[in-house]
C-alpha positions as protocol buffer text, in pm:
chain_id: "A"
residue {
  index: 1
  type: UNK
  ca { x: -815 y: -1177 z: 1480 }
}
residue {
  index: 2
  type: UNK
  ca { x: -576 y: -967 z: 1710 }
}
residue {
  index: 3
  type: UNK
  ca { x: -230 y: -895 z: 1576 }
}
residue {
  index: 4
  type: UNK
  ca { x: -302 y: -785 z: 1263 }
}
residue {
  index: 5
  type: UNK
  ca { x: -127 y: -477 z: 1096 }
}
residue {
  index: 6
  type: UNK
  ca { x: -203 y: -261 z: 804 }
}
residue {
  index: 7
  type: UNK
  ca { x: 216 y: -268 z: 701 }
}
residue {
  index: 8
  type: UNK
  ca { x: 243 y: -11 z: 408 }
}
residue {
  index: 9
  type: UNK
  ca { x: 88 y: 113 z: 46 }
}
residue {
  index: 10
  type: UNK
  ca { x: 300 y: -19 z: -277 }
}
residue {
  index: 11
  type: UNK
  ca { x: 306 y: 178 z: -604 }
}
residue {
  index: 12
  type: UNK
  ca { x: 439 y: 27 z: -891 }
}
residue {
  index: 13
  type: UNK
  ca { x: 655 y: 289 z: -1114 }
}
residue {
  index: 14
  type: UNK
  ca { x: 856 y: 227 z: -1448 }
}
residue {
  index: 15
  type: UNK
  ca { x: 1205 y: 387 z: -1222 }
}
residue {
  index: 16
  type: UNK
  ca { x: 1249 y: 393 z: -871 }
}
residue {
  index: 17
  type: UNK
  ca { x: 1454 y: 671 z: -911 }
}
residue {
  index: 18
  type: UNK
  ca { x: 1149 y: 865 z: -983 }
}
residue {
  index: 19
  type: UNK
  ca { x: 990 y: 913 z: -643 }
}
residue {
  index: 20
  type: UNK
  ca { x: 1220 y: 1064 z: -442 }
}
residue {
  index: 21
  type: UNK
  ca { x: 1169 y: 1396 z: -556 }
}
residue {
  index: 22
  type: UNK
  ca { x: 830 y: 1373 z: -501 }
}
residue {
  index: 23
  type: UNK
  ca { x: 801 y: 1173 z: -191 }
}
residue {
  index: 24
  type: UNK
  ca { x: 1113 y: 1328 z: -30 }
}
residue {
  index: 25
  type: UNK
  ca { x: 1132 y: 1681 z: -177 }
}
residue {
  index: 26
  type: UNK
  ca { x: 803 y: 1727 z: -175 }
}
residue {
  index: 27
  type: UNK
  ca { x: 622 y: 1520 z: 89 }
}
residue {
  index: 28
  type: UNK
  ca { x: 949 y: 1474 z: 341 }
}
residue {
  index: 29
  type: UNK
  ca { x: 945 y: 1081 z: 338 }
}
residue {
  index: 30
  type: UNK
  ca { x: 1258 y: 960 z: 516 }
}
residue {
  index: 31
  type: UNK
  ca { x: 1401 y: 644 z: 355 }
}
residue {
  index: 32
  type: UNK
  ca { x: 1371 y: 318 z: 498 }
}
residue {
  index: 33
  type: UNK
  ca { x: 1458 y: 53 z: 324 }
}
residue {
  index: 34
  type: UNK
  ca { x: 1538 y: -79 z: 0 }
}
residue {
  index: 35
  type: UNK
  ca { x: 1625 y: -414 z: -190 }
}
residue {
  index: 36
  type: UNK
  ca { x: 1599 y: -599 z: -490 }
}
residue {
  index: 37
  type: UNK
  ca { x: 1434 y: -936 z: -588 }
}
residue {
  index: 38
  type: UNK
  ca { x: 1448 y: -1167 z: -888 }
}
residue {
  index: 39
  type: UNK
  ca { x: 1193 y: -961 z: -1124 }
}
residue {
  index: 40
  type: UNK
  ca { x: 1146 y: -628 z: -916 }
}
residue {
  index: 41
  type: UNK
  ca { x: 1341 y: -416 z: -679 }
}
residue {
  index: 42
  type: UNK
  ca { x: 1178 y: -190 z: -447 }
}
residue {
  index: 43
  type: UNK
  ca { x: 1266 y: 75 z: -163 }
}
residue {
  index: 44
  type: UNK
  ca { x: 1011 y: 242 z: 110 }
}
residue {
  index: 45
  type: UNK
  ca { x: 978 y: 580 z: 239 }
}
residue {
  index: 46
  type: UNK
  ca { x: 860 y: 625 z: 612 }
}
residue {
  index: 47
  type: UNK
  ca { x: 604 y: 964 z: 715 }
}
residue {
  index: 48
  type: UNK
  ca { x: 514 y: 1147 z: 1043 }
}
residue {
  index: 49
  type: UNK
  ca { x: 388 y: 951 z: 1248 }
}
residue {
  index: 50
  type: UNK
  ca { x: 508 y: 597 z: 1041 }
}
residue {
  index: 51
  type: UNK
  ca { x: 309 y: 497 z: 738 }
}
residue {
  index: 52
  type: UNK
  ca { x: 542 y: 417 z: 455 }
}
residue {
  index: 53
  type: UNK
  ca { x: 461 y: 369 z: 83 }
}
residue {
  index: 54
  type: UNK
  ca { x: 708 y: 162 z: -132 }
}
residue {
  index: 55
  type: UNK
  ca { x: 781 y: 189 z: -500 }
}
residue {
  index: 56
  type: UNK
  ca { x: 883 y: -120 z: -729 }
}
residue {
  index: 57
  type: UNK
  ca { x: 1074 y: -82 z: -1009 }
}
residue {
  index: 58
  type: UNK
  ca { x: 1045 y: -389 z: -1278 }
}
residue {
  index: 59
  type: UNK
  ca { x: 1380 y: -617 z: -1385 }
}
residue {
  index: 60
  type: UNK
  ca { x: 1479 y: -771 z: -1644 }
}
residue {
  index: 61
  type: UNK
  ca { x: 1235 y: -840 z: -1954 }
}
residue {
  index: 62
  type: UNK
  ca { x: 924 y: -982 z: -1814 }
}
residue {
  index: 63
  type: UNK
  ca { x: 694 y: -1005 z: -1469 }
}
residue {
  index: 64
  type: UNK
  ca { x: 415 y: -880 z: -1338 }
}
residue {
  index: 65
  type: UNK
  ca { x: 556 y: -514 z: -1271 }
}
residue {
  index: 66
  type: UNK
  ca { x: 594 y: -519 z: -1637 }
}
residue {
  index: 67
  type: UNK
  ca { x: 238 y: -702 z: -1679 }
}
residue {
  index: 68
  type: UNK
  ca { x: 106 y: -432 z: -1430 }
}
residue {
  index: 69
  type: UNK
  ca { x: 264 y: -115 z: -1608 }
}
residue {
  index: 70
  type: UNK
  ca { x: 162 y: -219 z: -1944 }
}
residue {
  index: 71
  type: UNK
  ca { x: -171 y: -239 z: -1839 }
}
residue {
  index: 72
  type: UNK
  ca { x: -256 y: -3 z: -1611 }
}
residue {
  index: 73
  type: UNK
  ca { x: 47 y: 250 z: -1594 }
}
residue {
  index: 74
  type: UNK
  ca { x: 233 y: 418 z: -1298 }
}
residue {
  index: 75
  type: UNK
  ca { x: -40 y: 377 z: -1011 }
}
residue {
  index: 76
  type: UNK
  ca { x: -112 y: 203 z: -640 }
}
residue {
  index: 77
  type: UNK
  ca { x: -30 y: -182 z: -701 }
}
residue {
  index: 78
  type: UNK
  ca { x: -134 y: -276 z: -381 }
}
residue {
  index: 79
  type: UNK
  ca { x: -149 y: -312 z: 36 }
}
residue {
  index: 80
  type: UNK
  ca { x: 48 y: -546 z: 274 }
}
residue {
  index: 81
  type: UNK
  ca { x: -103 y: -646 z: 589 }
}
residue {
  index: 82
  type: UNK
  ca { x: 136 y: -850 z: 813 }
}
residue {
  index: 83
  type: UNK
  ca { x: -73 y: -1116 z: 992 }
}
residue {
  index: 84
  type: UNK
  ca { x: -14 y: -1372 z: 1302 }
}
residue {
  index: 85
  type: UNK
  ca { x: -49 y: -1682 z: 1093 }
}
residue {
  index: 86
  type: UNK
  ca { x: -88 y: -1660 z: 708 }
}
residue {
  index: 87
  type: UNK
  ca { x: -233 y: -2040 z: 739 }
}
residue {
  index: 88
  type: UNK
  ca { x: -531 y: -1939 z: 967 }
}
residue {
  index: 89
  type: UNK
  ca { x: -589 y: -1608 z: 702 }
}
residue {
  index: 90
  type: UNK
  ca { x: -538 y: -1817 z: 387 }
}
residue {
  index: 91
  type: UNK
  ca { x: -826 y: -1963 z: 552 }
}
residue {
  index: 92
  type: UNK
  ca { x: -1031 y: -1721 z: 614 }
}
residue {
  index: 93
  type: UNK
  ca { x: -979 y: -1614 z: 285 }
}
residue {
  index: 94
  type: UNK
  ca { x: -1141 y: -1918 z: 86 }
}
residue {
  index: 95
  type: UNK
  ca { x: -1389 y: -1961 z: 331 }
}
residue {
  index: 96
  type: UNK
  ca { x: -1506 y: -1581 z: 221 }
}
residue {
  index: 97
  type: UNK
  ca { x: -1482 y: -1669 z: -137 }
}
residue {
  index: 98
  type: UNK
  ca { x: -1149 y: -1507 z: -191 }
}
residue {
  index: 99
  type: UNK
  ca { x: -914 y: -1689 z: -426 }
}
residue {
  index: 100
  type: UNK
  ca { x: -524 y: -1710 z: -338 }
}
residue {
  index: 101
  type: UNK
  ca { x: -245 y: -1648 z: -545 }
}
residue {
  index: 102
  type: UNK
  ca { x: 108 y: -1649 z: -530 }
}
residue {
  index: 103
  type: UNK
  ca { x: 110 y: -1883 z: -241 }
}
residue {
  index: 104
  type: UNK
  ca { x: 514 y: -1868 z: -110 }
}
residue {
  index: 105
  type: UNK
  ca { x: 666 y: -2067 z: 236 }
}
residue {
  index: 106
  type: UNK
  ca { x: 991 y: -2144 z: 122 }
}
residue {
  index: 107
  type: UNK
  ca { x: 1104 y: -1863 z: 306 }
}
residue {
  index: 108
  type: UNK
  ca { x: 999 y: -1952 z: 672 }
}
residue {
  index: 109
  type: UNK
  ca { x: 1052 y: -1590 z: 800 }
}
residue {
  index: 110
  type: UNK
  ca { x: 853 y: -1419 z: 484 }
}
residue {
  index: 111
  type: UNK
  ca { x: 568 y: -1648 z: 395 }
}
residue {
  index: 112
  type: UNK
  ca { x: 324 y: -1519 z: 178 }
}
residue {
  index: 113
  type: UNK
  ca { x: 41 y: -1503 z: -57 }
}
residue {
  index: 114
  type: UNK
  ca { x: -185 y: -1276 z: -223 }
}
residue {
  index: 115
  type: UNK
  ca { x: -606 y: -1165 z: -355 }
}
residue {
  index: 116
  type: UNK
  ca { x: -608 y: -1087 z: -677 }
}
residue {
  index: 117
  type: UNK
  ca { x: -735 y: -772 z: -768 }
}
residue {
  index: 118
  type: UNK
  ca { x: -1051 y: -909 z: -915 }
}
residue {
  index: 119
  type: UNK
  ca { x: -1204 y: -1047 z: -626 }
}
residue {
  index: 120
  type: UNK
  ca { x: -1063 y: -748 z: -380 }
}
residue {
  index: 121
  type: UNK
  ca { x: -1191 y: -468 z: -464 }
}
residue {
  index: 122
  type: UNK
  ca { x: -984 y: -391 z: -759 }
}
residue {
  index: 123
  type: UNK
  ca { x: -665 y: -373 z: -580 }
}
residue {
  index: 124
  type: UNK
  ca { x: -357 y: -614 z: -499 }
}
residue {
  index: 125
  type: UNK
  ca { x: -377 y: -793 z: -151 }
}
residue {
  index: 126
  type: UNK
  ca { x: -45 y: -914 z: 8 }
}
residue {
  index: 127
  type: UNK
  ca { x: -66 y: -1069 z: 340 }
}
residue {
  index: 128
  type: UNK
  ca { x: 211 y: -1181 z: 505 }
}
residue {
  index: 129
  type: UNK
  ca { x: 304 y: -1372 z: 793 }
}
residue {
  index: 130
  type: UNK
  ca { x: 719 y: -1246 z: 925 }
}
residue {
  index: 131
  type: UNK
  ca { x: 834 y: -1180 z: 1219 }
}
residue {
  index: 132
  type: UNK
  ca { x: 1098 y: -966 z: 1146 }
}
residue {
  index: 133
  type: UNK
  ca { x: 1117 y: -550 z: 1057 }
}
residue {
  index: 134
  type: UNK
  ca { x: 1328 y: -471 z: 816 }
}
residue {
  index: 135
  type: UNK
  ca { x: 1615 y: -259 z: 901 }
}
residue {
  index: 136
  type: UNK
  ca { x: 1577 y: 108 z: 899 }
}
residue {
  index: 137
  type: UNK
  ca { x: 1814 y: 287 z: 665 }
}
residue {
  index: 138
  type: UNK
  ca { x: 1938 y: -25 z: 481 }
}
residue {
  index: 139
  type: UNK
  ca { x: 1925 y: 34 z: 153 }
}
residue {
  index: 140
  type: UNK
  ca { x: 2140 y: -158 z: -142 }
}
residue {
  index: 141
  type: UNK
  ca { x: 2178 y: 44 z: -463 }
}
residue {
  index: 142
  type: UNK
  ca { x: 1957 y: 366 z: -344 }
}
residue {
  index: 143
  type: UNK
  ca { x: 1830 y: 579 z: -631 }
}
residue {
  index: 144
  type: UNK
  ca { x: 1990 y: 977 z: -586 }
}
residue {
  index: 145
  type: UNK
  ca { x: 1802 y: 1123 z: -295 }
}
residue {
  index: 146
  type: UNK
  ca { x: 1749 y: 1488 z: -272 }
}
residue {
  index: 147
  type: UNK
  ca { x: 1929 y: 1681 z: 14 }
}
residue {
  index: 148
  type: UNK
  ca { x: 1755 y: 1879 z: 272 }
}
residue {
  index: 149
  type: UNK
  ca { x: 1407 y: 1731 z: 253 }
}
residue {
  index: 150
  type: UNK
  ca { x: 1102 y: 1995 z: 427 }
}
residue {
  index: 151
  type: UNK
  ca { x: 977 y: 1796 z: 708 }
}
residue {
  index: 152
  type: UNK
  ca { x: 768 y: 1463 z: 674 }
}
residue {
  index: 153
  type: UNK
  ca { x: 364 y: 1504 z: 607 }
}
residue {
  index: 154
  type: UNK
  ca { x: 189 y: 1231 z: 787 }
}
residue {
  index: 155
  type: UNK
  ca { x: -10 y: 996 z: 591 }
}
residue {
  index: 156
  type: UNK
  ca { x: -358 y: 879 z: 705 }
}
residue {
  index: 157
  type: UNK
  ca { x: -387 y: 599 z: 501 }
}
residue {
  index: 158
  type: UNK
  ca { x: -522 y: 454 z: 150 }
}
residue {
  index: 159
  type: UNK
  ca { x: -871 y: 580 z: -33 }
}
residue {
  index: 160
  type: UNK
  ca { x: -1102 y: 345 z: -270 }
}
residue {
  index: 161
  type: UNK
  ca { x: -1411 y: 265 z: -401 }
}
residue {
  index: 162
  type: UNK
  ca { x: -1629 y: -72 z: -325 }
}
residue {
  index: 163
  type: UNK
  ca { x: -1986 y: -102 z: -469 }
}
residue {
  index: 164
  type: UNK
  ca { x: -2084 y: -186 z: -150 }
}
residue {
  index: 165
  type: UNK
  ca { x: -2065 y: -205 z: 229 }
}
residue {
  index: 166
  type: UNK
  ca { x: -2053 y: -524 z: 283 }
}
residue {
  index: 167
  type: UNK
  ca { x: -1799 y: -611 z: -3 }
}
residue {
  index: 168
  type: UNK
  ca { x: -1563 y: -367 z: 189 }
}
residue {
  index: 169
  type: UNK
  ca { x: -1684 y: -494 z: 534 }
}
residue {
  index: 170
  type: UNK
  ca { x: -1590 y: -867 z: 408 }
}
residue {
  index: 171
  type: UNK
  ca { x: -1236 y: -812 z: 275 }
}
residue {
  index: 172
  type: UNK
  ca { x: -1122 y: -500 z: 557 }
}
residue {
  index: 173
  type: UNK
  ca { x: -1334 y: -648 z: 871 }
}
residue {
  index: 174
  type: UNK
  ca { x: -1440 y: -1002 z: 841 }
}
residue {
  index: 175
  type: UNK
  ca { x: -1075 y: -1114 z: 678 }
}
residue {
  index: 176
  type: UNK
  ca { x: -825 y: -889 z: 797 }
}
residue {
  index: 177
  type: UNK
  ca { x: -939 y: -759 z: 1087 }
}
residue {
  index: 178
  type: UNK
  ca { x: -1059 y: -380 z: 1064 }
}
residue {
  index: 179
  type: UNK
  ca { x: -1225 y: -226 z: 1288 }
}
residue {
  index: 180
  type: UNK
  ca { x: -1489 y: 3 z: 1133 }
}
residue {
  index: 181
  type: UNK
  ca { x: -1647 y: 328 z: 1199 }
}
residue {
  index: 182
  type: UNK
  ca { x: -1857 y: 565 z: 954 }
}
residue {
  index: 183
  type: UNK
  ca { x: -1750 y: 917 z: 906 }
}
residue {
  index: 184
  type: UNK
  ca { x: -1916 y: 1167 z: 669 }
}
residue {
  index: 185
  type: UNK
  ca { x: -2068 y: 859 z: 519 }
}
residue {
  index: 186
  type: UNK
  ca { x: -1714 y: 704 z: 446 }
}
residue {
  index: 187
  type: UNK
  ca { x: -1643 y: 372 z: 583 }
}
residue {
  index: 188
  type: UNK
  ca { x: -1345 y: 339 z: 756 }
}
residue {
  index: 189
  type: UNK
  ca { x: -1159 y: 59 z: 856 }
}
residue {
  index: 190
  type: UNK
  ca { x: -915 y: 94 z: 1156 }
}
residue {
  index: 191
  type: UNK
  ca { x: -606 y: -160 z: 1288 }
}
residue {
  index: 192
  type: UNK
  ca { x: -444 y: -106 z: 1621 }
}
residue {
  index: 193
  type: UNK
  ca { x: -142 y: -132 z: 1561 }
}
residue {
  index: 194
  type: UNK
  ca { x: -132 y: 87 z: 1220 }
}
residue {
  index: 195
  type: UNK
  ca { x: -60 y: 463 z: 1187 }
}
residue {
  index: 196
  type: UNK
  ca { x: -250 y: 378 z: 830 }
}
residue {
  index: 197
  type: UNK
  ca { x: -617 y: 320 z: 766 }
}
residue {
  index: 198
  type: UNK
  ca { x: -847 y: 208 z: 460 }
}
residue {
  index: 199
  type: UNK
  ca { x: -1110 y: 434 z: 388 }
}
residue {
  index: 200
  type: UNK
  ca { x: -1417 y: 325 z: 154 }
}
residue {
  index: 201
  type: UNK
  ca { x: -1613 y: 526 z: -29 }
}
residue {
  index: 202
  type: UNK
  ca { x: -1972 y: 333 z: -154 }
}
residue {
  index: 203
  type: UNK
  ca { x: -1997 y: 378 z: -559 }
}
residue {
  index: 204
  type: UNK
  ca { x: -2250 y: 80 z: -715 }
}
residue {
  index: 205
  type: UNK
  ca { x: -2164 y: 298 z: -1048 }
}
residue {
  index: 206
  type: UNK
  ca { x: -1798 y: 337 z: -1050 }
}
residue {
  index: 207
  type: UNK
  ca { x: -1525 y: 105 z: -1062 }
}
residue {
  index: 208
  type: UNK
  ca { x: -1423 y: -80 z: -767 }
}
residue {
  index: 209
  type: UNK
  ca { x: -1011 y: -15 z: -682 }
}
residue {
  index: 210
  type: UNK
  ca { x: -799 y: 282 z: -485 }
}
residue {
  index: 211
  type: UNK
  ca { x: -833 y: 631 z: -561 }
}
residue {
  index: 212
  type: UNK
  ca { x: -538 y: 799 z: -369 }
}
residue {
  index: 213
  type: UNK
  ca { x: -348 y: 847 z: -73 }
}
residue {
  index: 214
  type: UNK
  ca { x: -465 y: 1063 z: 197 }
}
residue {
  index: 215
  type: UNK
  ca { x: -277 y: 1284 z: 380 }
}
residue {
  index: 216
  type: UNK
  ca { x: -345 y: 1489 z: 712 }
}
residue {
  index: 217
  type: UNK
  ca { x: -368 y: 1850 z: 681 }
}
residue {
  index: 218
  type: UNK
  ca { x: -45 y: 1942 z: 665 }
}
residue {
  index: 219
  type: UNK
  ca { x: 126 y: 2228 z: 893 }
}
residue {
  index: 220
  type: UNK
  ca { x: 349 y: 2407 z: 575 }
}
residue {
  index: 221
  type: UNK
  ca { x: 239 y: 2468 z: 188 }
}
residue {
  index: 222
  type: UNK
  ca { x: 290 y: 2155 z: -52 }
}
residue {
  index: 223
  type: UNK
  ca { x: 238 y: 2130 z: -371 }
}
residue {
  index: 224
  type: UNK
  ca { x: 99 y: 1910 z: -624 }
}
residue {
  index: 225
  type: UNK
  ca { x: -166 y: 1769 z: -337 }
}
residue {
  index: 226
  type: UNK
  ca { x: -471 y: 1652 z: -538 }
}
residue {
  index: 227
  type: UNK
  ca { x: -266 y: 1584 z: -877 }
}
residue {
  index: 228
  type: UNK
  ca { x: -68 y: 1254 z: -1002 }
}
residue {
  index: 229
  type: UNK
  ca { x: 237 y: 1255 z: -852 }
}
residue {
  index: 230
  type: UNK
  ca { x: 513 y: 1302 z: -1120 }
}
residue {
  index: 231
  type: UNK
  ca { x: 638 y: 955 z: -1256 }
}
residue {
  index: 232
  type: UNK
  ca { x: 444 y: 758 z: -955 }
}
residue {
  index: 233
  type: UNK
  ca { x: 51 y: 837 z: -1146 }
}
residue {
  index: 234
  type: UNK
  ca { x: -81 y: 825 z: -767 }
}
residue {
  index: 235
  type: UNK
  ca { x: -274 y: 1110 z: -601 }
}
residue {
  index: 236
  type: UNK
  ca { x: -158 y: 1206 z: -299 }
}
residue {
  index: 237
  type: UNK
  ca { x: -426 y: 1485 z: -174 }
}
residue {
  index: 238
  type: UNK
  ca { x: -542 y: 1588 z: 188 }
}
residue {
  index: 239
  type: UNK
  ca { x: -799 y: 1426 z: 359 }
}
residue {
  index: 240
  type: UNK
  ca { x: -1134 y: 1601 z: 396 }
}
C-alpha cells in the first residue's frame, strides 16, 4: 500500500469569505488554490511545513454542503487521501465492510469516491486517485484576503474519536495505509509522504467523528487556539 498520501482537511462553511481572517490573519495560511464546482466552490490554505485545510462554500439552492450545514453547522466535513489506484482501494474498502459512495471516473485525471460518515468513524472519506497538483496560487474569484499575514503555524494534522482501536486501525492502517504508533495513549496514524497525521483518541462512550485540528506549538502568541474558529465552527488548538 505504498504511495499513499494524507492530501488535506476540508471544512464546510456557509461563506468562504469567512476564513481568511482566521486562517490567514490569525494562523498565517498562504493561499493555494481555489475553484468552483457545480454545487460548491472551495479554496485551500497551505501551513509551515505544507498541510492545507480547504473551505467549501455551498451554490445554488440545494446539495450536500447545504444538506451538511443544515445538519450539523460550520464544522470539519472531511479528509482526502490521494491514492495510487482508487480501483485497488475501492477494493479494499468493501472487502473491510466499508460502503462507497459517490463513485466518479468520468474525469480520468480526478477519479473518485467516498465512506460515508457512518461507517468511518463519523467523518467524510474522499479518496482519490489524480496525478496532477493543483497549481499554487491559482485562484478564480478569491474571497478579500487580509494583507500582511504573521507567519504560517504548522499544522500537525486532524484529531477524533473512534470507540475503538481496531475500528481506527481498520479505516487509517488496514485501508489507507497508516502507519501507527501510540503516544500518551493516543493512536496515531502516520503517511510518508504527508506533513499531516490522524490522531485517535479511544472513547467507547462518546461519539465517534473529529474533534479539531492540531497545531504544533507555535513560536509567537495566537489567539483563539482551543475555541471555534469564527464562521469555520472548527477548533484549531495546540497539540499536547
Amino acid at each position: 500500500m505504498s504511495g499513499i498520501q494524507f492530501d488535506h482537511i476540508a471544512i464546510a462553511a456557509e461563506r468562504i469569505a469567512d476564513a481568511p481572517p482566521y486562517l490567514m490573519g490569525v494562523l498565517g495560511g498562504v493561499p493555494y488554490f481555489g475553484m468552483s464546482a457545480d454545487v460548491f466552490r472551495f479554496g485551500q490554505w497551505e501551513f509551515d511545513g505544507g498541510g492545507r485545510v480547504e473551505v467549501l462554500e455551498p451554490r445554488g439552492d440545494d446539495g450536500f454542503l447545504h444538506r451538511f450545514l443544515t445538519a450539523r453547522g460550520p464544522s470539519i466535513h472531511h479528509v482526502t487521501f490521494k491514492v495510487p489506484s482508487l480501483r485497488e482501494a475501492l477494493a479494499r474498502a468493501t472487502g473491510l465492510g466499508y460502503g462507497v459512495v459517490g463513485y466518479n471516473a468520468t474525469v480520468p485525471r480526478w477519479k473518485e469516491a467516498f465512506l460515508h460518515p457512518r461507517d468511518a468513524l463519523g467523518i467524510v472519506v474522499q479518496i482519490v486517485e489524480s496525478p496532477d497538483e493543483p497549481p499554487r496560487g491559482h485562484w478564480r474569484k478569491p474571497p478579500p484576503m487580509p494583507a500582511g499575514p504573521p507567519p504560517p503555524v504548522r499544522l500537525l494534522g486532524l484529531r477524533l474519536r473512534a470507540h475503538s482501536a481496531a475500528r481506527a486501525r481498520r479505516q487509517w492502517s488496514a485501508l489507507l495505509g497508516g502507519a501507527e504508533s501510540i503516544e500518551n495513549g493516543v493512536h496515531v496514524f502516520r503517511w510518508t509522504a504527508s506533513p499531516l497525521r490522524i490522531a485517535v483518541e479511544i472513547d467507547p462512550a462518546s461519539d465517534e467523528g473529529p474533534t479539531r485540528i492540531d497545531v504544533a506549538p507555535p513560536s509567537r502568541a495566537v489567539t483563539g487556539l482551543g475555541e471555534p474558529a469564527p464562521g469555520l465552527g472548527a477548533v484549531f488548538a495546540e497539540a499536547p
